[in-house]
Structures are given as structure tokens and as C-alpha cells.
N, C-alpha and C positions, 0 to 999 in steps of 0.2 A: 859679702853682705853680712853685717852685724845682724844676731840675733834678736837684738831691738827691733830692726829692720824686719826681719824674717817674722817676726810675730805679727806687724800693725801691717805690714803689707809693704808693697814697692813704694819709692819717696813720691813718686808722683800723686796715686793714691792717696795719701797720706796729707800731701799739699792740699789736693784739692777738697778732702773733709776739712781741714783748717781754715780754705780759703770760704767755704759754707758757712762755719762759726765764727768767721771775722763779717760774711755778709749777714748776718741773724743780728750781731752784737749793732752791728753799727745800722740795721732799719735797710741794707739795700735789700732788692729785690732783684733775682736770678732768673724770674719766669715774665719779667713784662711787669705792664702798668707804672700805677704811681712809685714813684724813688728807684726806679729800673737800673741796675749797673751797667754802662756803658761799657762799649769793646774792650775801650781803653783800662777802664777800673776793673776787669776782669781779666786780664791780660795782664797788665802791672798788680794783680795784687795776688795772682796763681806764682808769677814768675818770683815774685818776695818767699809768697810762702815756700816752694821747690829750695829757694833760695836757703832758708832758716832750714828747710829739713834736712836737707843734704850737711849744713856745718853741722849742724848737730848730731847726725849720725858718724862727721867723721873727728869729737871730738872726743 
């Protein structure tokens, strides 16, 4: 584990604050009601972010 790593936390952790600030920027909603993220949109959009953090940790 990169020290980068060891400071923010494990990459999953890490993903899924990203994958919060990609739902804030873009209006979805995590908790229910109107603009709700679907399985699908929360599931493809954790597995992108996992995805970016891990190249970037092992660049």
C-alpha cells in the first residue's frame, strides 16, 4: 500500500467518497425520492470510481 493510500484510507473507501461527490455534482440522490440513483447507476459508477482509484494509486 502507497503512503498516498495509507493516509486517505483503503481504495474502496476512497471510491465510494468520490462516488458521493460525483452523486452531489450531478443532482442524483443516494437516499430515495425524486432523481433516486438506480442499482444500476450506483453500481457502474462505484465500480468506475474503484476503477480510477486503484490506476491512480498504482501510477
Amino acid at each position: 500500500m502507497s503512503s498516498e493510500q495509507n493516509r486517505l484510507g483503503c481504495a474502496e473507501a476512497v471510491a465510494y467518497a468520490l462516488m458521493l461527490n460525483i452523486a452531489a455534482v450531478e443532482g442524483v440522490s443516494l437516499s430515495g425520492g425524486e432523481n433516486s440513483a438506480s442499482r444500476k447507476w450506483i453500481m457502474n459508477t462505484f465500480a468506475k470510481c474503484l476503477q480510477a482509484v486503484k490506476q491512480e494509486a498504482s501510477s
